[in-house]
Z-matrix of the N, CA and C atoms (Angstrom, degrees):
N
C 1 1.451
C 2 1.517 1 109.17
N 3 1.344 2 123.48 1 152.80
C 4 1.366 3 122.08 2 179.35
C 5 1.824 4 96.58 3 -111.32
N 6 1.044 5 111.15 4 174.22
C 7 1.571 6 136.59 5 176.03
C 8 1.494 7 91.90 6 -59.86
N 9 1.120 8 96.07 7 133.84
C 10 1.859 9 100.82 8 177.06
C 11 1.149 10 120.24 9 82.92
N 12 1.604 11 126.47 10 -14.67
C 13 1.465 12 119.25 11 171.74
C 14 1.444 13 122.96 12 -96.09
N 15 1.151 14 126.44 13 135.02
C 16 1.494 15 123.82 14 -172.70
C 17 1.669 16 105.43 15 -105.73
N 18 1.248 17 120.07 16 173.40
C 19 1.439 18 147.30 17 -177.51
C 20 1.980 19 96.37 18 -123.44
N 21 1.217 20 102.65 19 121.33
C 22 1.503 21 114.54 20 163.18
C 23 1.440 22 122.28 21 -120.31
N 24 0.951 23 127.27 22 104.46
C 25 1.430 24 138.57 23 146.52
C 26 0.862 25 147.85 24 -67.05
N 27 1.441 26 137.64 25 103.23
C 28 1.278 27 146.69 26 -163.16
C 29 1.455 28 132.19 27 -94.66
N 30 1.158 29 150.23 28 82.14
C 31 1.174 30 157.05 29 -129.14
C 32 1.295 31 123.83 30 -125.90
N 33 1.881 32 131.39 31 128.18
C 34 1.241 33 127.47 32 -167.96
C 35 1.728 34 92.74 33 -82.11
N 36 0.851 35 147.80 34 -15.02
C 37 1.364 36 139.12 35 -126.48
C 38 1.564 37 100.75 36 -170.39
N 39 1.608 38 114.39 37 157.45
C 40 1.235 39 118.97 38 174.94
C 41 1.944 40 102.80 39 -101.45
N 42 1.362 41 113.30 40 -171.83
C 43 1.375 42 113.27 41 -161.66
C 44 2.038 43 83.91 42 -105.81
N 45 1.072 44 117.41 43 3.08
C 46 1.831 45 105.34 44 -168.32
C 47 1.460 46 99.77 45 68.60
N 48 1.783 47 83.01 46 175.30
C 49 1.339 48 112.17 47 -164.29
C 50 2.012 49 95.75 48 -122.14
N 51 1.621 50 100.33 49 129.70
C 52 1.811 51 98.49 50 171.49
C 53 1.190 52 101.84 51 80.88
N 54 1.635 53 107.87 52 -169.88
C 55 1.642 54 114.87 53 170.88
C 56 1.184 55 121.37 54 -95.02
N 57 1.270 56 115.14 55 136.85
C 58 1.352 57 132.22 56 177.45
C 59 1.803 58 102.63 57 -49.62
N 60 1.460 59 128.21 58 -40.40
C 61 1.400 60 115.45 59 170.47
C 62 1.186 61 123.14 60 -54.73
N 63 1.366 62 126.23 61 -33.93
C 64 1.497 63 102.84 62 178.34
C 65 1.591 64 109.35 63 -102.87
N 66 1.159 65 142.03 64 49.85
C 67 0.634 66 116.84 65 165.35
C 68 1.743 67 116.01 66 -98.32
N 69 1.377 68 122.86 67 170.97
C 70 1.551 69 112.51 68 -157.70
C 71 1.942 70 112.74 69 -59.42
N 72 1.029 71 115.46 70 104.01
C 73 1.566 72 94.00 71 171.85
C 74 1.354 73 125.01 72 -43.87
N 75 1.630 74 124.49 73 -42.57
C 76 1.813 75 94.23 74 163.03
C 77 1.624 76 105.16 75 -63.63
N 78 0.912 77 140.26 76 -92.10
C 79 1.465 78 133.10 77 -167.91
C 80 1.784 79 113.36 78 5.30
N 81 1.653 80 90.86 79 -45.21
C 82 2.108 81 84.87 80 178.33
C 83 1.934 82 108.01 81 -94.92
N 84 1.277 83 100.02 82 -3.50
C 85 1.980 84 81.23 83 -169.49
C 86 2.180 85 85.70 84 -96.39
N 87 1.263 86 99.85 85 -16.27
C 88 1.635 87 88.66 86 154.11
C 89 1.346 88 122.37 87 -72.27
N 90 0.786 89 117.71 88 -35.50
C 91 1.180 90 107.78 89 170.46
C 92 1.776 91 126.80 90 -85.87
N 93 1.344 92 101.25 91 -5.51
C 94 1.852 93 109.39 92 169.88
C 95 1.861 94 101.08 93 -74.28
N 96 1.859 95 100.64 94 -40.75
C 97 1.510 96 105.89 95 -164.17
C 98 1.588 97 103.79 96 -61.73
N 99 1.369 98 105.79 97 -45.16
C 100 1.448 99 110.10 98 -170.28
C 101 1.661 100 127.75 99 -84.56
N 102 1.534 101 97.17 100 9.40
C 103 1.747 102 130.33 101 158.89
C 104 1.488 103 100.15 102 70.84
N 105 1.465 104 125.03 103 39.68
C 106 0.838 105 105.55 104 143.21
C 107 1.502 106 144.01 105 -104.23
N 108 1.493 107 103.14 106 4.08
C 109 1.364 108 113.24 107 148.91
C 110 1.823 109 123.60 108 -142.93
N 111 0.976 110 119.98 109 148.68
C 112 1.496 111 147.82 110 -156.83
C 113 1.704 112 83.78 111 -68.30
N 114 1.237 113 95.57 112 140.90
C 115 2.190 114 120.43 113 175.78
C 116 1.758 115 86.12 114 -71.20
N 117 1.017 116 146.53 115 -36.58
C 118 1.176 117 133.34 116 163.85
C 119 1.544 118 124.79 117 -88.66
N 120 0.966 119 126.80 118 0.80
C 121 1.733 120 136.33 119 136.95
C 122 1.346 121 113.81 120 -50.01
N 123 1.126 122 99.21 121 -75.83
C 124 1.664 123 109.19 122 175.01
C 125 1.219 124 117.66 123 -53.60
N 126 1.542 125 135.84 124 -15.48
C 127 1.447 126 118.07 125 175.98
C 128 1.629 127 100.94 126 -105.87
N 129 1.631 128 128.78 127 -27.95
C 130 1.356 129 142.23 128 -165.74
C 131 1.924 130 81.99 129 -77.11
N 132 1.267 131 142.02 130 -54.73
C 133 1.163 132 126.20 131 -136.81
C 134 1.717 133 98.08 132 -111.72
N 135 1.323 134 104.43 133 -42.10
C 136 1.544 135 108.66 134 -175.10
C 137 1.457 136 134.20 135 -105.88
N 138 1.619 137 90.63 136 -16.77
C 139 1.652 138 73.43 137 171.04
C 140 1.306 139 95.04 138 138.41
N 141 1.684 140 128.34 139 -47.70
C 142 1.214 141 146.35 140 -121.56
C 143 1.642 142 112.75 141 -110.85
N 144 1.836 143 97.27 142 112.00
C 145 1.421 144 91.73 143 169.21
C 146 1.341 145 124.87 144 -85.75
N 147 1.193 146 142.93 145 165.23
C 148 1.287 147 152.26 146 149.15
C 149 1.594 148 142.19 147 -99.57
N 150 0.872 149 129.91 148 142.11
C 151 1.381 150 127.30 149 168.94
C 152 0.906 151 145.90 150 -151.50
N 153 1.635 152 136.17 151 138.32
C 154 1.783 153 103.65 152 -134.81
C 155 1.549 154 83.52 153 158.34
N 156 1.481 155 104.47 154 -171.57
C 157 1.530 156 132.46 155 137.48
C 158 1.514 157 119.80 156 -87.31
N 159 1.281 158 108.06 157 120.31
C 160 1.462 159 128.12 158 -179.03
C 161 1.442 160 111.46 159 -70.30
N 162 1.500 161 107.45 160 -26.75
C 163 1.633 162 104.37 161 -179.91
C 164 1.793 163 111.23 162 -99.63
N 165 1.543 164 105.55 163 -0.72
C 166 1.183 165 124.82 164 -176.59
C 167 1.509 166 116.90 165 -118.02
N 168 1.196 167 109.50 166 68.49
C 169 1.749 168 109.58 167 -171.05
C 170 1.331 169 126.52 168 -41.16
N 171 1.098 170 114.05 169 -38.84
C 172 1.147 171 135.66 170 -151.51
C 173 2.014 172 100.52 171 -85.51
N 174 1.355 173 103.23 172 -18.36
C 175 1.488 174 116.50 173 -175.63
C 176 1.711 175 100.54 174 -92.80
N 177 1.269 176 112.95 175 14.15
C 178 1.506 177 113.65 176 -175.85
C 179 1.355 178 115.38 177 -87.60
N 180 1.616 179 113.46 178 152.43
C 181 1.364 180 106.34 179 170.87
C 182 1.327 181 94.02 180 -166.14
N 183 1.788 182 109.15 181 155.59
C 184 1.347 183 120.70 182 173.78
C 185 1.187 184 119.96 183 -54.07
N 186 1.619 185 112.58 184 119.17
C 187 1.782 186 112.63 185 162.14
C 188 1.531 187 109.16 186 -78.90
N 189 0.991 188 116.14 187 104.82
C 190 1.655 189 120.00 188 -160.46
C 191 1.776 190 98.30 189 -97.49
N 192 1.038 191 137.19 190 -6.01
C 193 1.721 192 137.15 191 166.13
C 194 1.563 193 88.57 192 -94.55
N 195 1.589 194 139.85 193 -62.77
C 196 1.641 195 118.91 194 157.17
C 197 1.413 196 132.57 195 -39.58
N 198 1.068 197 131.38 196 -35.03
C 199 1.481 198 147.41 197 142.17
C 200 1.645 199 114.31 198 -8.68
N 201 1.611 200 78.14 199 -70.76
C 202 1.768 201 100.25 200 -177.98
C 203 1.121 202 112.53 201 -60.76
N 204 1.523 203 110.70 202 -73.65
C 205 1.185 204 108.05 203 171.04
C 206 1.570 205 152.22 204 -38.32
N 207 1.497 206 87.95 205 -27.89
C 208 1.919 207 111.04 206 160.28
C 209 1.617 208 96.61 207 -46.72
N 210 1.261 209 88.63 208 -82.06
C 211 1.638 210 103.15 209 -148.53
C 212 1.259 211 117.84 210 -69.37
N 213 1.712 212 140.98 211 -5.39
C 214 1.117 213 176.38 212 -13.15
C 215 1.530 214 78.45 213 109.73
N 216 1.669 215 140.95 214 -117.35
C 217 1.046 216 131.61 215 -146.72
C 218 1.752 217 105.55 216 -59.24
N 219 1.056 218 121.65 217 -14.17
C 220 1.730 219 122.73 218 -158.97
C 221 1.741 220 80.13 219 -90.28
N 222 1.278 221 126.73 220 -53.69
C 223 2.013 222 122.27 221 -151.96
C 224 1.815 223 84.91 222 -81.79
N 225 1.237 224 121.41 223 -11.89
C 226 1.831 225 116.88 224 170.81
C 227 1.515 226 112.95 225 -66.62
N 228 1.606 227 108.41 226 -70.54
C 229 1.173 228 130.44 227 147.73
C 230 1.468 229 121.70 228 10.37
N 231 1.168 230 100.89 229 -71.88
C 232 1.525 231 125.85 230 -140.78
C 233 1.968 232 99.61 231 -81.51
N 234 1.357 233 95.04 232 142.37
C 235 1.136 234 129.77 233 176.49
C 236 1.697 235 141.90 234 -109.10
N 237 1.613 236 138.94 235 130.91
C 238 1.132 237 133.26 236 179.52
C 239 1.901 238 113.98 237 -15.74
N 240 1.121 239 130.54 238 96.86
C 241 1.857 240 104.92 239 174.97
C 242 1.489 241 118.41 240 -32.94
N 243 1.039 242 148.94 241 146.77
C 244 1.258 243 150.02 242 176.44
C 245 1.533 244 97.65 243 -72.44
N 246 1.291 245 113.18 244 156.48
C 247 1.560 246 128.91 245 166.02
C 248 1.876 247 110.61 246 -43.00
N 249 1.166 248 113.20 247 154.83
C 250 1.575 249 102.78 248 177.48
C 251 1.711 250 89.84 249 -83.18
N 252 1.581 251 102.06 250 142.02
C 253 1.281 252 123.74 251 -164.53
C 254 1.840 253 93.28 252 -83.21
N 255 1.338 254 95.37 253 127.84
C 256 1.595 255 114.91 254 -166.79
C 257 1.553 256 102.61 255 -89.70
N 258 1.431 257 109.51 256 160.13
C 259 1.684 258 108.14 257 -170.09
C 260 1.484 259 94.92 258 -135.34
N 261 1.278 260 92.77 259 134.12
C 262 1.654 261 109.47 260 169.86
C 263 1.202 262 121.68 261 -104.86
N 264 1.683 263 127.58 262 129.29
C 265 1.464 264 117.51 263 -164.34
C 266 1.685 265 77.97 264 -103.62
C-alpha cells in the first residue's frame, strides 16, 4: 500500500461483543433454527453441539456433554490473542 491508499470493507454483520464461548448455547441453536447461522457455525465458532435433523431445524436441540466438550478442548487450546498485527506503509 502507499500513503494515501485505504482498504474498505464491507460487511453484512458486526464481529460481536466478548467470546463467542460463552455465549448461551440456546441463544445460538436459535439462532441455527431461525437460519441465521449454519449447525456448523455454531459448533466451528461457538462452541455448540447439536442434535436433531439438520434438514429439520426445528427438531434441534443442544448436545450439552458436546457442548462441553467443544468448549472444554477449545478454552485448553487457547492462547494469549496476538498483538493487533501492525502495518507498515
Amino acid at each position: 500500500m502507499q500513503v494515501g491508499q485505504r482498504i474498505v470493507s464491507l460487511s453484512a454483520g458486526g464481529g460481536g461483543y466478548g467470546d463467542p464461548h460463552t455465549r448461551d448455547p440456546q441463544a445460538v441453536l436459535r439462532d441455527v433454527v431461525e437460519g441465521y447461522i449454519s449447525i456448523d457455525r455454531a459448533r466451528a465458532v461457538y462452541g455448540v453441539a447439536a442434535r436433531g435433523d439438520a434438514q429439520r431445524r426445528e427438531t434441534l436441540s443442544v448436545d450439552a456433554p458436546g457442548t462441553a466438550r467443544l468448549r472444554g478442548d477449545r478454552t485448553r487450546d487457547r492462547t494469549e490473542p496476538p498483538d493487533r498485527c501492525p502495518v507498515t506503509l
